[in-house]
C-alpha positions in Angstrom: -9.3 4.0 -28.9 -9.4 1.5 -25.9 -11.0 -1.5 -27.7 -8.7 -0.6 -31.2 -5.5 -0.9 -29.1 -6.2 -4.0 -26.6 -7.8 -6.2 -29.6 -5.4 -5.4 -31.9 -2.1 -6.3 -29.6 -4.2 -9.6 -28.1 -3.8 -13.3 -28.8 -4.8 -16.5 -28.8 -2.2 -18.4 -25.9 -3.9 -21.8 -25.1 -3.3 -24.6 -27.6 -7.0 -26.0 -26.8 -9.6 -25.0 -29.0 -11.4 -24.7 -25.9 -10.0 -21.9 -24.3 -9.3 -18.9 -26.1 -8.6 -16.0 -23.9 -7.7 -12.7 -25.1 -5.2 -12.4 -22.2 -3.7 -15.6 -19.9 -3.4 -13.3 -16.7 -5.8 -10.0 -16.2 -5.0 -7.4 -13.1 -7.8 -5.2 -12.1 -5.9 -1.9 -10.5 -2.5 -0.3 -11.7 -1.5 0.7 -8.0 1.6 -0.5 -6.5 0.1 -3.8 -5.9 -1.7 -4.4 -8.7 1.4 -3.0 -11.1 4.5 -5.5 -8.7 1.4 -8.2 -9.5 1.3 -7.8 -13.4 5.5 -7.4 -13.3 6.0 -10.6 -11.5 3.6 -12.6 -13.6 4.8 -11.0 -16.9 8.2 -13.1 -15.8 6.9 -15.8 -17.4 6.9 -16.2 -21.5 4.1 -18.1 -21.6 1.8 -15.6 -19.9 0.3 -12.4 -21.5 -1.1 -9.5 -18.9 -3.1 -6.7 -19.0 -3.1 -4.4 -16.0 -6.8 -2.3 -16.0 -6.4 1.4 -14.1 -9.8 3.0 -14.1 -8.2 6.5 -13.5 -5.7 8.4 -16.4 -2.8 6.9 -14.9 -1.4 4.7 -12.6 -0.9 5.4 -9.1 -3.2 8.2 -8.5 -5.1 6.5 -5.3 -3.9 5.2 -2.2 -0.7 4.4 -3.9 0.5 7.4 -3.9 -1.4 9.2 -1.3 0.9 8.0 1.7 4.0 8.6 3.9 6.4 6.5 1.3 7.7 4.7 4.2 9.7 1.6 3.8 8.8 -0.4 6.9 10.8 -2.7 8.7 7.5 -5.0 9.7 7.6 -4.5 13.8 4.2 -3.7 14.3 2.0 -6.8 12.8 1.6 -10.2 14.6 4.5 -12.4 14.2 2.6 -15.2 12.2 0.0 -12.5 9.7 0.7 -11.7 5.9 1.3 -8.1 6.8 4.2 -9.1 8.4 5.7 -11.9 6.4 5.0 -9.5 3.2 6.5 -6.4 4.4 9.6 -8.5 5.6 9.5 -10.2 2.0 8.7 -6.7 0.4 11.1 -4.4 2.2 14.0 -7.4 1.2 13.1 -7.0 -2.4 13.0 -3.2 -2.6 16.7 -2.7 -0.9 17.6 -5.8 -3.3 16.3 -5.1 -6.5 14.7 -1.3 -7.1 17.7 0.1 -5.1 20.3 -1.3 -7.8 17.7 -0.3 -11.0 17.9 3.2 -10.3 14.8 3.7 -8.0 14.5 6.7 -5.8 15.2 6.1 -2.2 16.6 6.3 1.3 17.6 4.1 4.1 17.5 7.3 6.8 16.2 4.8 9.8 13.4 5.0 11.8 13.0 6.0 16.0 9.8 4.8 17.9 10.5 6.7 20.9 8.9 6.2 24.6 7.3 9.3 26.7 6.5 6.9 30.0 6.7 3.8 31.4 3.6 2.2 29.4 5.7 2.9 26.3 9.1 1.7 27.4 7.6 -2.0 27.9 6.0 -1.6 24.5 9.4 -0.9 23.4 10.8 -3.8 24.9 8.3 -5.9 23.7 9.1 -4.5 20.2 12.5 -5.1 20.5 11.9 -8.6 21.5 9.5 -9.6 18.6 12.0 -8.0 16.3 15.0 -10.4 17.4 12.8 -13.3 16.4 11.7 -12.0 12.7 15.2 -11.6 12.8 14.7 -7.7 11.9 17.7 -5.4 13.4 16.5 -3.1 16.1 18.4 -1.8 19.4 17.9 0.6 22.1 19.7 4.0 21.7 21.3 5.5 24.7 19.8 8.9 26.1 22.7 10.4 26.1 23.8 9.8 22.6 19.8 10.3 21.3 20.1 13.8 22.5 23.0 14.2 20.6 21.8 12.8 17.4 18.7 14.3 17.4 18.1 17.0 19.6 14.7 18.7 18.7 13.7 15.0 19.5 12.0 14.4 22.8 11.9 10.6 24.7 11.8 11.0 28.1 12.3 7.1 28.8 13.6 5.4 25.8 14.2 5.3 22.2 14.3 2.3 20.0 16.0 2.1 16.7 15.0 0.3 13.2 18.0 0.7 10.8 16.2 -1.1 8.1 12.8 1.5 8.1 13.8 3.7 4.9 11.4 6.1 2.4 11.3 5.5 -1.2 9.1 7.0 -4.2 6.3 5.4 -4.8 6.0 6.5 -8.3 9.5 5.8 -8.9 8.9 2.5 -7.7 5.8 2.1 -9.4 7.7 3.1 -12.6 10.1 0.0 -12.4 7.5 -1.6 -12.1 5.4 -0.7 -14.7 8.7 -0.8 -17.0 8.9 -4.5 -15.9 5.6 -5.0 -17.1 6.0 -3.8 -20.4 9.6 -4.9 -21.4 7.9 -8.7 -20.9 5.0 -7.7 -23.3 2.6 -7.0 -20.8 0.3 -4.0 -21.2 -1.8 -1.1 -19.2 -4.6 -0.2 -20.2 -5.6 3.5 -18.7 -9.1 5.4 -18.5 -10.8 1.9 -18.2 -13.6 0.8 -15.6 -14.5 -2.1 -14.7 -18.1 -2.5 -14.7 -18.8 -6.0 -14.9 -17.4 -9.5 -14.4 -19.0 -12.9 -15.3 -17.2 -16.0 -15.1 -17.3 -19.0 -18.0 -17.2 -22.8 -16.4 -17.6 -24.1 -19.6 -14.9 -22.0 -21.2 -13.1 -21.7 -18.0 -12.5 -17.9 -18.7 -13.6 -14.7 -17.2 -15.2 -11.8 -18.7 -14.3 -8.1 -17.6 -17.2 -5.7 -19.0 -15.1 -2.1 -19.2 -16.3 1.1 -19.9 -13.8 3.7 -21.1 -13.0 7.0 -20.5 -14.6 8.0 -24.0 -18.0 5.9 -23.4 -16.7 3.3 -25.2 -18.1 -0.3 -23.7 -16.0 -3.8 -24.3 -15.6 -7.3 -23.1 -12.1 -8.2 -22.4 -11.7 -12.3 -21.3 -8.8 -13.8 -19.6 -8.5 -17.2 -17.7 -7.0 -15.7 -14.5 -8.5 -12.9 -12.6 -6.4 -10.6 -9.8 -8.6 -8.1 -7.6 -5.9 -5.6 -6.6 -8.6 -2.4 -6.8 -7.4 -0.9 -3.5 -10.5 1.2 -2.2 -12.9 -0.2 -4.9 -11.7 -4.0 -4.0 -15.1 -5.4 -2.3 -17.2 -3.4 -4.8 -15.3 -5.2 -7.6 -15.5 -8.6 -5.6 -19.3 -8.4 -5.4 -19.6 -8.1 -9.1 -18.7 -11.5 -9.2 -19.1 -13.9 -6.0 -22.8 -14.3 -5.0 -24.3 -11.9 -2.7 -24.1 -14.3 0.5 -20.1 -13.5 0.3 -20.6 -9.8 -0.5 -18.0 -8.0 1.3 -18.4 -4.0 2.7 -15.8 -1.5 2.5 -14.6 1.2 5.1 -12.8 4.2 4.0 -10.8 5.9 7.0 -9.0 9.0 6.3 -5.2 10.4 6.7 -4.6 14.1 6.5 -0.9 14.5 6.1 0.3 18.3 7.5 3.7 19.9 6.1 6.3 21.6 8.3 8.0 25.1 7.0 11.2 25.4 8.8 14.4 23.1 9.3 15.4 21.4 12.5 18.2 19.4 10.8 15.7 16.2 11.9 17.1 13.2 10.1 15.0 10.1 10.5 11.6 8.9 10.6 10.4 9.8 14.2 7.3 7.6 15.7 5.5 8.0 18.6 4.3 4.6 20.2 0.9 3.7 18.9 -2.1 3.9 21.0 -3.3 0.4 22.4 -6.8 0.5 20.5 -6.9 2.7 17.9 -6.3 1.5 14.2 -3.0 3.9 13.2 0.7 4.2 14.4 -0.1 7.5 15.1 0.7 10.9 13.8 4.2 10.4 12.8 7.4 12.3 11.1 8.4 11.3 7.7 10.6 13.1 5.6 10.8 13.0 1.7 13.5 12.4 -0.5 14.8 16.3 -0.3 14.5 15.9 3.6 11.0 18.4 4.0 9.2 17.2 6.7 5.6 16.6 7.1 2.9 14.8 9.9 0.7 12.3 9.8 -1.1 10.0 9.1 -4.1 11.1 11.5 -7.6 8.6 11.7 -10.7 10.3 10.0 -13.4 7.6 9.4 -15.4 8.5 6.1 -18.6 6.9 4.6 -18.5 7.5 0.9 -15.8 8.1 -1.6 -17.1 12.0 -3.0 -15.6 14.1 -5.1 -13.8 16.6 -1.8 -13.1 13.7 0.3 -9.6 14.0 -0.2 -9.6 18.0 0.7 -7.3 17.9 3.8 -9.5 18.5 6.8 -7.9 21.6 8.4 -9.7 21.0 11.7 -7.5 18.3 12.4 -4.8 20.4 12.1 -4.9 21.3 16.4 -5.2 17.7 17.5 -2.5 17.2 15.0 0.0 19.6 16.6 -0.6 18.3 20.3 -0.2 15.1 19.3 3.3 16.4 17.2 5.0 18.3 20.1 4.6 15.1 22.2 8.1 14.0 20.8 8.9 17.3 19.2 8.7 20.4 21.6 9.5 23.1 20.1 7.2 22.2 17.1 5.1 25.9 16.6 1.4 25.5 15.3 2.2 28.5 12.5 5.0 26.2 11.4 2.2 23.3 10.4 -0.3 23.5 7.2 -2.5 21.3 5.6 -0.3 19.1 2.7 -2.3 16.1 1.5 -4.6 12.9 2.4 -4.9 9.5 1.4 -7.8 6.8 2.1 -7.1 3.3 4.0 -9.3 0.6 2.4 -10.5 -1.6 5.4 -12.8 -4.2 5.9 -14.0 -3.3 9.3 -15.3 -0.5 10.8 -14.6 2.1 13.4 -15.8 -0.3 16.5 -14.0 -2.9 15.4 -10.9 -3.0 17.3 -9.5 -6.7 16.9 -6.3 -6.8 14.5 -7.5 -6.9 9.8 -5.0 -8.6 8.5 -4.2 -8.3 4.5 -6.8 -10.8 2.8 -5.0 -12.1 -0.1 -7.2 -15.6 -1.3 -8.0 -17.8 -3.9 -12.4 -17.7 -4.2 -13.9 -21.0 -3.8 -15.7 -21.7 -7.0 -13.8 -19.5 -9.2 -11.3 -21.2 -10.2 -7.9 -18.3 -11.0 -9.7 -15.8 -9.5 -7.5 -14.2 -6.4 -8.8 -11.3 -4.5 -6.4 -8.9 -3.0 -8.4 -7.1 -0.3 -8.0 -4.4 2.7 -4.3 -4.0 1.6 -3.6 -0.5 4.0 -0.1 -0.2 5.2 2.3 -1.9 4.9 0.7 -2.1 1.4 3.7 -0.3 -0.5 6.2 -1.6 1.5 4.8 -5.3 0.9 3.8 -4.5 -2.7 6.7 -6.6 -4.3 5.7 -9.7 -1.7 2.9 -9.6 -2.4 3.5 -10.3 -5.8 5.7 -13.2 -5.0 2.5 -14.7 -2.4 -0.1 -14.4 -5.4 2.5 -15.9 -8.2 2.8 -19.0 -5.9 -0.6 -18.9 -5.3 -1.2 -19.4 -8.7 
């Protein structure tokens, strides 16, 4: 049982009589945020972790409901999180999951340019990318059309070298293994359905109801928010309701391709000024099948279907495809899978979300990690070096 198996393995870290946590350090969310989180902190001897995953394992949300893409960080304003992190992150994976064994590519990436609106987006790209000091350069037609010839850019393409794919649940793995080898634990099938903080005892209480029914109290003197869609909701259970926070759901259906091109490297099309996505995109997976998407599907509510690919998309996909990829046929295109943004702001909100990783006034060790969409994977290990220091 849940309560048998955390109580049993806890202790008592803190020499005060004062404070006597069952855990120093507790991470709400076993995605790859919340799991590079508990690693990182588990570094440390003196602290003890618990990761809490509401679903049966880890991973099974927006984790691992994406393209797998390891970003280079081109697309985010020089001076926002989402850039410094996914810099930081994309660093860390080549450095250290690459060497342990975890499942990846470095295939490159193409953003290529259709008319003259794109080509000084390109450039502009290219520019930004010399001073984040990230390797891009401009590859000529001539050779492009040899490289890639299913590929269509009328007026430029730009390469990223450094834009790769990796596993996410091979990287979640590590760093789940991480985790554990330093002592710390998951604990699966566990909801949290409360939080109270303790200024006395300078501890917080997470209320948790298992997947059996089972209801416990689980205390620990720092707190991490890294619930992905469910972060606000988890949020409000503790701040006050004046700094209540509202979540937005948009939607990605993800199409597969049956054939094979020989296609091999991330393709993207350059992103529409205004809308909230980098546009429908080629990835490839670690066996080189390719697939399209992410698309942008606004949803209200998290239901039980809402991750049924939506097959109506599946037109406006393929126009959107054979843009950069002619001789793309609509019978060689099928629904695959979808995955769920969290945001913070809606569909008329057009001004730039950046990731909203903060220490809570008034809480004292409680961090929220908040509206963390892409570059979320990519970033994941960065992140996890930004909350350490934050704490």
């Amino acid at each position: 049982m849940l309560r048998s198996r955390l109580i049993r393995s806890s202790r008592l870290f803190s020499t005060s009589s004062q404070v006597r946590a069952d855990f120093t350090h507790i991470v709400i969310g076993a995605g790859a945020v919340g799991l590079a989180i508990g690693a990182e902190i588990s570094k440390d001897p003196n602290h003890s972790v618990l990761v809490i995953e509401k679903n049966e394992e880890h991973g099974q949300e927006t984790s691992s409901r994406n393209s797998e893409v390891i970003h280079a960080g081109l697309y985010y304003p020089v001076d926002s999180l989402k850039t410094e992190l996914c810099i930081l992150g994309k660093q860390l994976i080549y450095n250290e999951c690459e060497a342990m064994g975890v499942e990846m590519k470095r295939c490159g990436k193409w953003i290529v340019a259709q008319n003259e609106l794109q080509l000084e987006y390109l450039k502009k790209i290219h520019e930004k990318s010399k001073q984040l000091q990230v390797e891009t350069s401009f590859v000529p037609s001539n050779k492009a059309k040899e490289l890639e010839p299913s590929i269509r850019a009328d007026y430029a393409v730009l390469n990223s070298p450094t834009t790769g794919i990796v596993s996410a649940h091979s990287l979640m793995n590590y760093q789940l293994s991480v985790l554990q080898n330093n002592d710390g634990q998951l604990a699966v099938g566990s909801e949290v359905v409360g939080l109270t903080y303790s200024e006395g005892m300078k501890e917080y209480e997470v209320d948790v109801l298992s997947e059996d029914g089972e209801n416990m109290s689980i205390s620990g003197n720092v707190l991490i928010n890294c619930a992905g869609l469910y972060a606000p909701q988890v949020s409000n259970m503790l701040l006050p309701e004046e700094r209540h926070l509202k979540a937005y759901y948009a939607k990605g259906n993800y199409f597969s391709f049956q054939g094979n091109p020989g296609i091999r490297r991330l393709i993207y099309p350059c992103p529409t000024p205004g809308v909230a996505s980098l546009g429908t995109h080629l990835t490839l997976d670690l066996g080189g099948q390719m697939k399209f998407g992410p698309d942008l599907e606004w949803v209200d509510e998290l239901t039980e279907d809402v991750y049924k690919v939506n097959d109506q998309n599946l037109i406006p996909a393929y126009n959107e495809v054979r843009k950069y990829f002619p001789s793309v046929q609509l019978e060689n295109l099928s629904g695959s899978y979808s995955g769920i943004r969290p945001k913070l702001i809606g569909e008329d909100v057009k001004e730039f979300q950046d990731f909203v990783i903060r220490k809570e006034d008034g809480y004292p060790g409680f961090i929220n990690c908040m509206g963390i969409e892409s570059p979320g994977l990519t970033a994941s290990m960065g992140i996890a070096k930004y909350v350490s220091n934050l704490l």
